[in-house]
Legacy VTK file of the C-alpha trace (Angstrom):
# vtk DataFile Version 3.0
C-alpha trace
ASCII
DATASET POLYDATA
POINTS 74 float
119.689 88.183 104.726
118.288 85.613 107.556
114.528 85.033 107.768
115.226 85.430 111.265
116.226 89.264 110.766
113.505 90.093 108.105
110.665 88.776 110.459
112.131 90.533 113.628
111.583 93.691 111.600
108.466 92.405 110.052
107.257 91.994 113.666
107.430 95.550 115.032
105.000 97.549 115.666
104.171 99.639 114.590
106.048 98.141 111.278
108.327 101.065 109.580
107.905 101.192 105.930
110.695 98.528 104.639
112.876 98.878 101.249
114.429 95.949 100.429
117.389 96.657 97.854
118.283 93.730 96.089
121.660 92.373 94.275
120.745 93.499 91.194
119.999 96.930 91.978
116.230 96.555 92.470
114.210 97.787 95.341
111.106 96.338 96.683
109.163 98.645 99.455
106.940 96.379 101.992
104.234 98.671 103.362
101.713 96.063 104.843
103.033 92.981 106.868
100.193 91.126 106.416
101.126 91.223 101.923
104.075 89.503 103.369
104.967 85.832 103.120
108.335 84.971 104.780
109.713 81.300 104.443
113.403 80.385 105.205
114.905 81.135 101.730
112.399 83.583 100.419
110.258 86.465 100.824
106.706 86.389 98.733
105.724 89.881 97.870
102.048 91.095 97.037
102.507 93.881 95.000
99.625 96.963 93.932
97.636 95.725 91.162
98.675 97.058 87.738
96.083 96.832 85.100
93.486 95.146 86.939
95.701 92.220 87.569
97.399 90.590 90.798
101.256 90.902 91.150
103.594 88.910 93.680
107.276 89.266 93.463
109.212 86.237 94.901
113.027 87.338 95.938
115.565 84.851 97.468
116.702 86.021 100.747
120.184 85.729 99.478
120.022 88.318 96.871
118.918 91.072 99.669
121.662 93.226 100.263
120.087 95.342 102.983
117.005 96.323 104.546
116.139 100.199 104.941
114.023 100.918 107.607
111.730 104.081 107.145
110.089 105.223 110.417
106.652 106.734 109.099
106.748 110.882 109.541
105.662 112.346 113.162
LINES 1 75
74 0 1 2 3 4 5 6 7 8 9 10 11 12 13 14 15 16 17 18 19 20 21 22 23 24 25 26 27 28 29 30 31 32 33 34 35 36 37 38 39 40 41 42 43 44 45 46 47 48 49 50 51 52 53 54 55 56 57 58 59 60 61 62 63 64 65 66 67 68 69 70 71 72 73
């Protein structure tokens, strides 16, 4: 995956609900933009607190397979 492609669909609007499926088998759903940071060989995750503390999740954009895009219902 490009940084190029992942901002193009970080950038509409209104942004669909994104799953990123990973290499390994993982998935990763980006609901917010804005809990996005997007440099040119990775993609910096904030992800819902769990126990009261702050999670990120840093993936190289080589180990995204594909993006799913999920239009929001209506």
């Amino acid at each position: 995956m490009r940084a190029e492609e992942l901002g193009y669909l970080l950038g509409r609007n209104p942004t669909p609900l994104l799953r990123l499926h990973l290499s390994s088998g993982a998935t990763f759903d980006i609901t917010d933009p804005d809990l996005v940071y997007l440099s040119h060989s990775t993609v910096q995750l904030l992800l819902p607190r769990q126990h009261n503390q702050m999670r990120e999740a840093v993936i190289s954009l080589l180990h995204i397979v594909w993006v799913e895009v999920i239009d929001p219902p209506g």
